[in-house]
Backbone bond lengths (Angstrom), bond angles and torsions (degrees), N, CA, C in turn:
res aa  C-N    CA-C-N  psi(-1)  N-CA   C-N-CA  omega(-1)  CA-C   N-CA-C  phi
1 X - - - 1.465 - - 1.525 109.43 -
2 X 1.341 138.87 129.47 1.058 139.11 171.00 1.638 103.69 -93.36
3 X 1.435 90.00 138.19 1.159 144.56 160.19 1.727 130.03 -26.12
4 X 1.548 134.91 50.35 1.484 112.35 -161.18 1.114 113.28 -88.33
5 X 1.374 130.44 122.86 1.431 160.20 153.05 1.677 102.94 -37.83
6 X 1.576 118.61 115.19 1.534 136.51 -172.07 1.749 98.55 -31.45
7 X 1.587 77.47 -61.11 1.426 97.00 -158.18 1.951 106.24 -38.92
8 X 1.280 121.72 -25.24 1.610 115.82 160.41 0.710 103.95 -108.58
9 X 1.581 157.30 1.59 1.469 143.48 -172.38 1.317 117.01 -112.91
10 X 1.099 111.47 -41.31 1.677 114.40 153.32 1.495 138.26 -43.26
11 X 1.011 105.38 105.58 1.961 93.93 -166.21 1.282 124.84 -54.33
12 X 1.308 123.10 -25.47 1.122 116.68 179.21 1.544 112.73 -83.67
13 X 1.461 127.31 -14.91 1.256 138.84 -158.66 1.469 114.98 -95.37
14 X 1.474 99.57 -34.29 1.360 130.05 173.40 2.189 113.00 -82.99
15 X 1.210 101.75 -33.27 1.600 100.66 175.22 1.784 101.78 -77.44
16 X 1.673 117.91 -21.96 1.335 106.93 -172.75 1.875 108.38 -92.51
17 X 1.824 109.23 8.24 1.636 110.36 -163.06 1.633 97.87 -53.23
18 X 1.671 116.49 -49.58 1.761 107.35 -143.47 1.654 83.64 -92.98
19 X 1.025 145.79 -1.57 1.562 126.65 -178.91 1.361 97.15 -101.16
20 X 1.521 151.69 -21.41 1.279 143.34 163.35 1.582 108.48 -82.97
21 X 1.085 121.19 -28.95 1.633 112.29 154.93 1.711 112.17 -137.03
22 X 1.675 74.79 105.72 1.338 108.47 172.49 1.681 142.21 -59.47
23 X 1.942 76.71 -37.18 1.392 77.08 -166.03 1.740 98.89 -121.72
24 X 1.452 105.37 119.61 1.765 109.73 169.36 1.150 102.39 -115.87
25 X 1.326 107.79 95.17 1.235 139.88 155.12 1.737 115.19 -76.45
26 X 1.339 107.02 -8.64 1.843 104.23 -170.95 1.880 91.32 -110.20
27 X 0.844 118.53 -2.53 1.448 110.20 161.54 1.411 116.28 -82.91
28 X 1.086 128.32 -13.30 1.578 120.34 -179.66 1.504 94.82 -71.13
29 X 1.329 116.60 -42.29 2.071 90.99 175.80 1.516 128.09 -60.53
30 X 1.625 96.29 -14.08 1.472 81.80 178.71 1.678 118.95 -87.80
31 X 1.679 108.07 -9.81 1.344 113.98 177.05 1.168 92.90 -63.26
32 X 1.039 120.43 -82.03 1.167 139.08 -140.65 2.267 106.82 -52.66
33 X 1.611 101.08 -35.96 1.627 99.19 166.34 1.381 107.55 -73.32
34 X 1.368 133.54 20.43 1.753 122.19 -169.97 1.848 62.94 -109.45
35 X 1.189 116.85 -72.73 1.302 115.61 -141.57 1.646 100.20 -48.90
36 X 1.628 119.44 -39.27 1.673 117.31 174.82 1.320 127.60 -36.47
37 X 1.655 96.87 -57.01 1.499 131.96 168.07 1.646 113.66 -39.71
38 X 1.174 106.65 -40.89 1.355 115.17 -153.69 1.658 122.21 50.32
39 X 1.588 105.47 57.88 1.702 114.17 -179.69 0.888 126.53 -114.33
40 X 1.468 120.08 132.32 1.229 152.74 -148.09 1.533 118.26 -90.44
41 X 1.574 95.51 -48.76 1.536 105.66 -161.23 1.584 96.07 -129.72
42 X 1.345 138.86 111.98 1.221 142.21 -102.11 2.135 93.80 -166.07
43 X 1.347 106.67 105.29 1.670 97.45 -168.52 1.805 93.61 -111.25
44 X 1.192 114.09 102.41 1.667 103.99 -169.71 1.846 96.43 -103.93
45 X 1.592 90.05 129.44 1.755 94.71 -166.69 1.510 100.10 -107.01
46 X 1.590 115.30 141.76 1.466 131.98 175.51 1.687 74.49 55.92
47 X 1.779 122.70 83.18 0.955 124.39 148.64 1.448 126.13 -69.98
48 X 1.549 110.66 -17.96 1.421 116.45 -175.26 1.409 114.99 54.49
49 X 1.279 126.54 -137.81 1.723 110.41 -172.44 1.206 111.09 -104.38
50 X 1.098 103.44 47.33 1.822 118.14 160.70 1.297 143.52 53.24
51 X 1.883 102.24 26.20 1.263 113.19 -177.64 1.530 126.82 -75.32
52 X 1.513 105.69 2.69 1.539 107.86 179.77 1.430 103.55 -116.55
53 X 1.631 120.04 -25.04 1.499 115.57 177.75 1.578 87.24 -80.25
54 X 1.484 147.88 -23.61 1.521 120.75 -171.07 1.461 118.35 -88.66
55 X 1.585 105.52 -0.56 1.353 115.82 -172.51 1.312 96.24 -95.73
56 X 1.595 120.78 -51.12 1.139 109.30 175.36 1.469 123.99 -57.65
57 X 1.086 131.66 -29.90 1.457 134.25 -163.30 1.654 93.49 -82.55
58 X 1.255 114.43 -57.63 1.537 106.26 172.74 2.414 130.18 -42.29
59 X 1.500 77.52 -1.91 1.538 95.00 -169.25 1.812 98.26 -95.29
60 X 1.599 114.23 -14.31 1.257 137.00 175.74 1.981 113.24 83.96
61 X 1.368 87.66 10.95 1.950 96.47 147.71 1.085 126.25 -40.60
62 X 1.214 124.08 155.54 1.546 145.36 162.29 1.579 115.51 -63.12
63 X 1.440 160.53 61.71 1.039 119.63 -134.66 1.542 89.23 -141.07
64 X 1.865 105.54 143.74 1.293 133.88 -176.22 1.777 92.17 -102.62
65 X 1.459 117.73 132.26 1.379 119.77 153.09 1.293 116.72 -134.06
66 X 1.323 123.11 107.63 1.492 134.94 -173.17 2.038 113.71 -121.49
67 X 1.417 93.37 122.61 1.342 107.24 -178.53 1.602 109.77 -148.06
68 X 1.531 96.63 135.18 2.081 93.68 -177.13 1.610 113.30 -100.83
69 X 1.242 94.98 43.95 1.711 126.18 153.45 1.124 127.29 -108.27
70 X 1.588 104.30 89.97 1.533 101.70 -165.71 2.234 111.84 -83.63
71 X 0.910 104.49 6.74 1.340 106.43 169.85 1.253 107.35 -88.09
72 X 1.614 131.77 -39.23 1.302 130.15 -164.40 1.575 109.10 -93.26
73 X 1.288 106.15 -2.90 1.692 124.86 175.30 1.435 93.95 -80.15
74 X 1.865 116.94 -56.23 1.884 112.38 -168.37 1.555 93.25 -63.09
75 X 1.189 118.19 -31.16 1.890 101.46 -175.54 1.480 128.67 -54.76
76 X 1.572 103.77 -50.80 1.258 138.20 171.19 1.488 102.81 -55.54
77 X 1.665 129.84 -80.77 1.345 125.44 -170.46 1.686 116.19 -72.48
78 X 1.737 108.16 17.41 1.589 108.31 163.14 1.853 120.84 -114.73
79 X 1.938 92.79 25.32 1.539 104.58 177.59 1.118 104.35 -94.89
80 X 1.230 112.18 148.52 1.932 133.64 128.15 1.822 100.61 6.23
81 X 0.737 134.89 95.57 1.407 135.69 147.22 1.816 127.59 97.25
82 X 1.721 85.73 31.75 1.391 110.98 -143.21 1.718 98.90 -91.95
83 X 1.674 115.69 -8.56 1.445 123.97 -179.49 1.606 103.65 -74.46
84 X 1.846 109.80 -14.21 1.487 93.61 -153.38 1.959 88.03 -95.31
85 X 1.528 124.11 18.46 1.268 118.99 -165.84 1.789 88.17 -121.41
86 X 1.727 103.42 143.73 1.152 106.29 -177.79 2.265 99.75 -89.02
87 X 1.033 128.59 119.24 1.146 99.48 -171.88 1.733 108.06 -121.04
88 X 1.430 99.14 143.87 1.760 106.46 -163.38 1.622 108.21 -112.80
89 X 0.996 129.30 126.91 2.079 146.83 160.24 1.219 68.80 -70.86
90 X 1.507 110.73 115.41 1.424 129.29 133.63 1.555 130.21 139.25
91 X 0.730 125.37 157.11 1.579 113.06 -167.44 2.107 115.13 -89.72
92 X 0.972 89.23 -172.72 1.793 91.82 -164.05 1.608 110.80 -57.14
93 X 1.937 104.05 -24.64 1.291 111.12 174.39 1.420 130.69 -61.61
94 X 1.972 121.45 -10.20 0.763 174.14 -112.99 1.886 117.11 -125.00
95 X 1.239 92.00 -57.28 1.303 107.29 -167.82 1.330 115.51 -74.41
96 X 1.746 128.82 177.92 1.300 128.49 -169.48 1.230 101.92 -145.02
97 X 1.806 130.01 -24.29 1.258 131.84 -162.21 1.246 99.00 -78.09
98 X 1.389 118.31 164.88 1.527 112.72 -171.36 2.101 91.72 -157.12
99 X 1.550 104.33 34.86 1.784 94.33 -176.36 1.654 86.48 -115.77
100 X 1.257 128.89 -9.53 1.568 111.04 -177.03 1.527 116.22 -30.25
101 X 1.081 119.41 163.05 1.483 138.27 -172.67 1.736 88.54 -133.14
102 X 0.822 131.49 -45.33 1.505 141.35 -154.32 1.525 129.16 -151.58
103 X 1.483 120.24 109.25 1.194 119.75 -163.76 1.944 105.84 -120.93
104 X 1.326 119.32 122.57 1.316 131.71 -176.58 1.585 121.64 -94.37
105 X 1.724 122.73 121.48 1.254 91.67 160.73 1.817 89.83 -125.29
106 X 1.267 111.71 139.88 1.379 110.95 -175.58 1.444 109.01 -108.78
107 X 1.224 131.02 -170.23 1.214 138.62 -161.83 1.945 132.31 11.12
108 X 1.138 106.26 -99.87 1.477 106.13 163.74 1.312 135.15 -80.58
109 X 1.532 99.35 -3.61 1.628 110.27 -162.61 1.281 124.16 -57.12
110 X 1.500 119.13 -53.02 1.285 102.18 -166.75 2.093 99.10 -83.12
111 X 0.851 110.99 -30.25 1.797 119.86 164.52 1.543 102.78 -11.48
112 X 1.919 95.40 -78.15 1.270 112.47 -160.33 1.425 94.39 -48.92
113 X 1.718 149.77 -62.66 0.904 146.32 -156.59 1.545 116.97 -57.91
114 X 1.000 125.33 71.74 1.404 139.70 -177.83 1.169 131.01 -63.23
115 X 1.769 118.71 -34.07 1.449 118.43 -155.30 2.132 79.16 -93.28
116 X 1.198 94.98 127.17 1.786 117.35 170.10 1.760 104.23 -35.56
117 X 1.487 94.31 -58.63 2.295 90.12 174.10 1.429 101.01 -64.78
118 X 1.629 137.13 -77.45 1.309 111.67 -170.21 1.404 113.94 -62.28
119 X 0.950 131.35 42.99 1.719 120.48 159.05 1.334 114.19 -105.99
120 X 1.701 112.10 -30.60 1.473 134.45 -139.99 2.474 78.85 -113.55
121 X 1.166 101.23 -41.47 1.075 111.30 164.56 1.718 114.21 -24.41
122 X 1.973 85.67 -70.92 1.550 113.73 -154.10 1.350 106.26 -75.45
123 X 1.310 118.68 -11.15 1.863 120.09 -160.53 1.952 76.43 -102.03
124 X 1.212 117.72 -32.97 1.476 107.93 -161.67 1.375 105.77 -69.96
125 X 1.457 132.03 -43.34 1.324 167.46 -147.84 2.023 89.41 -80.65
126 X 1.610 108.94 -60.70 0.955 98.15 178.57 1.484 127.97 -73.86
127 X 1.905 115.13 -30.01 1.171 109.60 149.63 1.414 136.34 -5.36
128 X 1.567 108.74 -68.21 1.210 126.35 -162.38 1.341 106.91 -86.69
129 X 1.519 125.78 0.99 1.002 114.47 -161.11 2.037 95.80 -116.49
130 X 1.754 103.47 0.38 1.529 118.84 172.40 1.086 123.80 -79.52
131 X 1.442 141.09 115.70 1.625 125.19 163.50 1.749 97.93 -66.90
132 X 1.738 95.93 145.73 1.020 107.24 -157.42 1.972 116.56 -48.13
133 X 1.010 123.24 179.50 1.875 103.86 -168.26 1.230 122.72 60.48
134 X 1.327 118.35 -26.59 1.681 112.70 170.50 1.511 120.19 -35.91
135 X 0.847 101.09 153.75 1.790 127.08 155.08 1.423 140.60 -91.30
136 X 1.260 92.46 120.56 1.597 95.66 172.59 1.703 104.03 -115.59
137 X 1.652 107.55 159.07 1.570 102.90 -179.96 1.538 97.05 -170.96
138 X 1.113 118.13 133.19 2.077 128.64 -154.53 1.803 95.96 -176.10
139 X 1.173 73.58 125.95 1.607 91.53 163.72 1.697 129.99 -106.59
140 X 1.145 99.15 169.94 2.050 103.38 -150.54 1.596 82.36 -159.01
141 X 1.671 104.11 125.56 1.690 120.84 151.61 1.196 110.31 -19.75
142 X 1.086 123.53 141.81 1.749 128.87 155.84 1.520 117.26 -73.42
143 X 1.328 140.53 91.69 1.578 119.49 -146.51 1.473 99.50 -54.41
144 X 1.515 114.97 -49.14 1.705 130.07 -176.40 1.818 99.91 -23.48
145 X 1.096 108.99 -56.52 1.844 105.45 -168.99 1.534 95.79 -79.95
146 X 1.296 146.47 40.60 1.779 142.38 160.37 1.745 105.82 13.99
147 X 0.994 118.67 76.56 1.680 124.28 -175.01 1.469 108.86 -79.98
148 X 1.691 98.96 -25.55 1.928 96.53 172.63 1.233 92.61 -72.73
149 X 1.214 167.46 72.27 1.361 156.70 178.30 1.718 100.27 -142.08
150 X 1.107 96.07 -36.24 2.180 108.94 176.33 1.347 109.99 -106.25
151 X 1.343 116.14 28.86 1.739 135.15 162.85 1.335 112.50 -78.38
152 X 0.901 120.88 52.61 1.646 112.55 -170.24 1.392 95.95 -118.97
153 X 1.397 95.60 176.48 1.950 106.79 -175.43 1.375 97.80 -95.20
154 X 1.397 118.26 -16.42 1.976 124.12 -176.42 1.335 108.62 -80.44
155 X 1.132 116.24 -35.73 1.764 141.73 -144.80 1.845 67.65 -104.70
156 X 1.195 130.06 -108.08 1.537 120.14 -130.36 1.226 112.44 -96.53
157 X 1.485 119.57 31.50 1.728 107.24 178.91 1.458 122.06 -79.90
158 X 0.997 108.95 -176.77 1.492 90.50 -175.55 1.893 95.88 172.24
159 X 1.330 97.92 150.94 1.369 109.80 -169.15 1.784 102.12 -122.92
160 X 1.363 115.13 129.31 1.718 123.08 -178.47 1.587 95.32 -126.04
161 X 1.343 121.26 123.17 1.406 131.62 122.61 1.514 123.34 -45.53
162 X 1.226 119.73 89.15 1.187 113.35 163.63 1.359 128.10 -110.55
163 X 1.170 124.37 137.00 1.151 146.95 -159.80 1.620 100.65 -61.79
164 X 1.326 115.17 122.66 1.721 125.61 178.25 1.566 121.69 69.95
165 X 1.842 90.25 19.81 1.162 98.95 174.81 1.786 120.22 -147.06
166 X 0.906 112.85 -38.04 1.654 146.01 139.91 1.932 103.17 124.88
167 X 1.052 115.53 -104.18 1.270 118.59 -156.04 1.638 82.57 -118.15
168 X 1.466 93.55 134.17 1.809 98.53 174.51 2.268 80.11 -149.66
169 X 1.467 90.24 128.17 1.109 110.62 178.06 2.067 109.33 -116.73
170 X 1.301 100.53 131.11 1.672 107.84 -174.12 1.467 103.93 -166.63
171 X 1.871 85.87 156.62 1.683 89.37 -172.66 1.519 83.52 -158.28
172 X 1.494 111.01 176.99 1.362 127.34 -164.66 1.732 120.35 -109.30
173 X 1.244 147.51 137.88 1.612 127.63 169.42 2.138 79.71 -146.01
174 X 2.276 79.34 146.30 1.104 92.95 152.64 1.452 117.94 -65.77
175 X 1.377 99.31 161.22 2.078 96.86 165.41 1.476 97.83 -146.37
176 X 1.502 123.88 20.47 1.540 119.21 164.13 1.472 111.64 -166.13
177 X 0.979 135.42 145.79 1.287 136.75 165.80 1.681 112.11 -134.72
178 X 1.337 105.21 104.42 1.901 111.98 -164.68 1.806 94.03 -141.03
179 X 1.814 98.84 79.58 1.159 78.36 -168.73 1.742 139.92 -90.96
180 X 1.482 131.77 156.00 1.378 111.47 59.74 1.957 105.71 -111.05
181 X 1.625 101.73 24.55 1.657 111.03 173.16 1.545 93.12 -94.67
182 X 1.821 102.77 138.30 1.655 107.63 128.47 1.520 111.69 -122.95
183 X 0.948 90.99 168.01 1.494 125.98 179.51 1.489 135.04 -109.70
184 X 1.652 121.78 110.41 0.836 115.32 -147.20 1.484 106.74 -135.79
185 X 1.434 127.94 -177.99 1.710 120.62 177.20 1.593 86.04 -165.50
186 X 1.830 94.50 144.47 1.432 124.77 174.66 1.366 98.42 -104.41
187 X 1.285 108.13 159.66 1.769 111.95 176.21 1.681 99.97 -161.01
188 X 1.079 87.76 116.98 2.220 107.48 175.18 1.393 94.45 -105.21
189 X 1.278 111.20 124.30 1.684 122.94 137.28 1.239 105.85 -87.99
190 X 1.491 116.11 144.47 1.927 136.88 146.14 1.060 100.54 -79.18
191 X 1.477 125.74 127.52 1.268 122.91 134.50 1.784 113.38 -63.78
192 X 1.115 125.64 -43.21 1.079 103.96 176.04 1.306 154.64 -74.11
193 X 1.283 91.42 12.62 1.650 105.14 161.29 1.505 119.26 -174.63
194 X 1.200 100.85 11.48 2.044 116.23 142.81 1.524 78.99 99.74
195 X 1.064 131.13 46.59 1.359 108.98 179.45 1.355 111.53 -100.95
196 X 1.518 145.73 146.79 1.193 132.59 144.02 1.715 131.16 -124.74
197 X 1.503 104.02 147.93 1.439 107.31 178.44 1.289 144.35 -149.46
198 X 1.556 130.46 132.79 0.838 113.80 -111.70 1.723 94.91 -117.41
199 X 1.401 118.37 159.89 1.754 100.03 177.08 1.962 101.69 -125.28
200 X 1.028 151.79 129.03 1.025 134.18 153.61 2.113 125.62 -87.89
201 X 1.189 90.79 147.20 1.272 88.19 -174.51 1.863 115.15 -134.07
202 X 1.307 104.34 164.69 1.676 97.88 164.52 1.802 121.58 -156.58
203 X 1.156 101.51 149.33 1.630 82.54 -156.82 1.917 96.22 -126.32
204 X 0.785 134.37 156.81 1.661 150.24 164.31 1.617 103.13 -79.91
205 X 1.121 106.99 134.94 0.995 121.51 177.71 2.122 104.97 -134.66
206 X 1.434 80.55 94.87 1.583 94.54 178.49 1.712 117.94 -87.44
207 X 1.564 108.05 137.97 1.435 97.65 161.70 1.174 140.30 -84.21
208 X 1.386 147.52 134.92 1.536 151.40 -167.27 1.399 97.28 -15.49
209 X 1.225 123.09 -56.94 1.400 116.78 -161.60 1.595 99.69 -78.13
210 X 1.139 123.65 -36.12 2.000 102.34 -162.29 1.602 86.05 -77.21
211 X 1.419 134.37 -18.99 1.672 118.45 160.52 1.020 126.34 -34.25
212 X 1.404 116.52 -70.53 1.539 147.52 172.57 1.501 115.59 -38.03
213 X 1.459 102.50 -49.26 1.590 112.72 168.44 1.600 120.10 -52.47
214 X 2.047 89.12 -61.58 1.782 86.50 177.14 1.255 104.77 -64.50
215 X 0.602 142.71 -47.65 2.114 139.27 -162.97 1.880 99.13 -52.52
216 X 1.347 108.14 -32.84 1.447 113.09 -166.02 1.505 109.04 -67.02
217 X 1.280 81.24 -60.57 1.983 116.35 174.14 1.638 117.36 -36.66
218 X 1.225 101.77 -44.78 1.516 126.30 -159.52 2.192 102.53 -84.87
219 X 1.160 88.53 -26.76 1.782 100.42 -168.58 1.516 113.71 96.68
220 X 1.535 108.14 44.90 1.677 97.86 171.44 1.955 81.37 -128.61
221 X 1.208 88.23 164.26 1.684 118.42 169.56 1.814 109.86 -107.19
222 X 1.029 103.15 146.84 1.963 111.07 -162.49 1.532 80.04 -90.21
223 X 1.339 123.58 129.59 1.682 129.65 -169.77 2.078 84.07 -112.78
224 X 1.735 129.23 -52.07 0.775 135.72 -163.19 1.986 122.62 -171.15
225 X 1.588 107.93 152.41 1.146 94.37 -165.51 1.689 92.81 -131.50
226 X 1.124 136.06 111.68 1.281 131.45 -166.31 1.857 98.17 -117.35
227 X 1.573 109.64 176.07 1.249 127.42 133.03 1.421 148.34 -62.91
228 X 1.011 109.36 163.76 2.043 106.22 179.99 1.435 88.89 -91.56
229 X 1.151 123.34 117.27 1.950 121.86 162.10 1.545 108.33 -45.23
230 X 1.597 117.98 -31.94 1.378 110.95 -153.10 1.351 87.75 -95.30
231 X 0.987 124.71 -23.09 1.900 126.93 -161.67 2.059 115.50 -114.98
232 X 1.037 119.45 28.67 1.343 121.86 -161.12 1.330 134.34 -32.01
233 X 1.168 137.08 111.68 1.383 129.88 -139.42 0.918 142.14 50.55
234 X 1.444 120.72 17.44 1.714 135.34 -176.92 1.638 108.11 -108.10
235 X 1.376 107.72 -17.57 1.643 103.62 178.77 1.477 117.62 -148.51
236 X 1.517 117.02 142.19 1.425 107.98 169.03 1.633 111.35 -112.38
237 X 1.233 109.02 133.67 1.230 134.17 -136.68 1.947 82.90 -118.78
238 X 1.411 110.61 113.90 1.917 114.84 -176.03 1.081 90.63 -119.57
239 X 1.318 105.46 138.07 1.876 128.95 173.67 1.668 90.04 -127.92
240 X 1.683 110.45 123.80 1.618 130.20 174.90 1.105 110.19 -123.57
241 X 1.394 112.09 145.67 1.507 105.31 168.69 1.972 111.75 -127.24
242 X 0.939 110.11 130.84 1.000 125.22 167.84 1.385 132.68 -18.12
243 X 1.354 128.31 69.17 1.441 131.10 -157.81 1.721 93.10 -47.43
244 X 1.684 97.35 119.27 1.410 97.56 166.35 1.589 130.93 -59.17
245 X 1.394 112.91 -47.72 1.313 107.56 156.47 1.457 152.15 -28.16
246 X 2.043 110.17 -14.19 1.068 126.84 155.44 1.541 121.32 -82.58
247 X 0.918 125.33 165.22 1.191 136.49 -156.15 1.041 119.06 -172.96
248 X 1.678 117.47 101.52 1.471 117.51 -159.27 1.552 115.46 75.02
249 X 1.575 118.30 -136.69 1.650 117.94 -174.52 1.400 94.24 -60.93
250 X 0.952 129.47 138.45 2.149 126.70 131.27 1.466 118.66 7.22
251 X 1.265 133.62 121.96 1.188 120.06 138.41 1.387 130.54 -51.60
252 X 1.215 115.44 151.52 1.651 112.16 172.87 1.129 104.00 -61.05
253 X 1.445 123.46 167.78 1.537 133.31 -164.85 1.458 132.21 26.48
């Protein structure tokens, strides 16, 4: 069973995700590889509140958005253009469609998935969810650049006026480092009514190669390993494709 982290599952935590981060600027690579790709049918996993499945769907894509955050699902299916997105409670293990061309996990996603079976799970899950040649493409920290290292409460606090809500002030601290896990905690104050709350989280931090391995393991082939344009040297960014020769689950090896 995976795991949802407050910080999307909480309703109130989850209605404040796109006004405390404003700016996704690291989704324009993934438009922009649909448009390379030329893909059609588009499975975006832990879509969260659906600013890359609504962009895509507005592009007149096919588009699956599945996340087992059901607060960050009501955020997402209460947007602007949100009928044209198919949207799924549940994770990749979940699914039944099997015509994707293209499967997404963006930001923290595949990170957050830590435990070694649900990871090996989640690549399988999406497998099945590829016509054969599909694509998959998700990005993962670079461990080399140590990014828990600028986790501090000094380093990332920060104060937002938000509108229908007023001033909610939060910042981030490690609270473990056991690696290849850290461990981490969010913290929101309300000003408007002193409230605070808190989310903990923990993420894997894999090296290029145990990627390469699971992707191998799982039945995908390593197609490419790029950068984030917006983030430079902070992430490696894997595009796989679906060894046609599988069919259905993965073969072993």
């Amino acid at each position: 069973m995976f795991v949802v982290d407050a910080e999307f599952g909480h309703p109130r935590l989850a209605a404040l995700y796109d006004a405390l981060v404003p700016d996704r600027g690291d989704l324009g690579a993934y438009v922009d590889l649909v448009v390379e790709l030329g893909a059609c049918r588009v499975l975006d996993v832990g879509c969260g509140t659906g600013s890359l499945a609504l962009s895509l769907a507005a592009r007149g894509l096919d588009v699956i958005g599945v996340d087992p955050a059901r607060a960050s699902l009501a955020v997402a299916r209460g947007k602007a253009g949100a009928d044209q997105v198919v949207w799924v409670d549940g994770d990749a293990t979940s699914m039944t469609v099997t015509d994707r061309d293209l499967a997404l996990m963006t930001g923290n996603t595949a990170q957050a998935i830590s435990d070694p079976g649900q990871w090996a799970a989640t690549l399988q899950g999406i497998h099945a969810c590829l016509q054969p040649g599909g694509h998959l493409a998700f990005e993962t920290r670079d461990p080399a650049a140590r990014a828990w290292e600028q986790w501090t409460r000094a380093a990332t606090r920060q104060v937002h006026d938000v509108p229908g809500t007023g001033e909610v002030e939060s910042w981030v601290e490690v609270t473990a480092v056991e690696w290849p896990l850290v461990s981490f905690r969010w913290t929101w104050r309300f000003a408007s009514d002193g409230a605070t709350l808190t989310s903990s989280s923990r993420l894997r931090f894999r090296e290029r190669l145990e990627v390469e391995q699971d992707l191998h393991a799982n039945g995908y082939e390593l197609v490419d390993v790029r950068g984030a344009p917006d983030r430079p040297g902070q992430e490696l960014v894997f595009l796989a494709r679906r060894r046609v020769e599988s069919a259905g689950r993965p073969a072993p090896g």
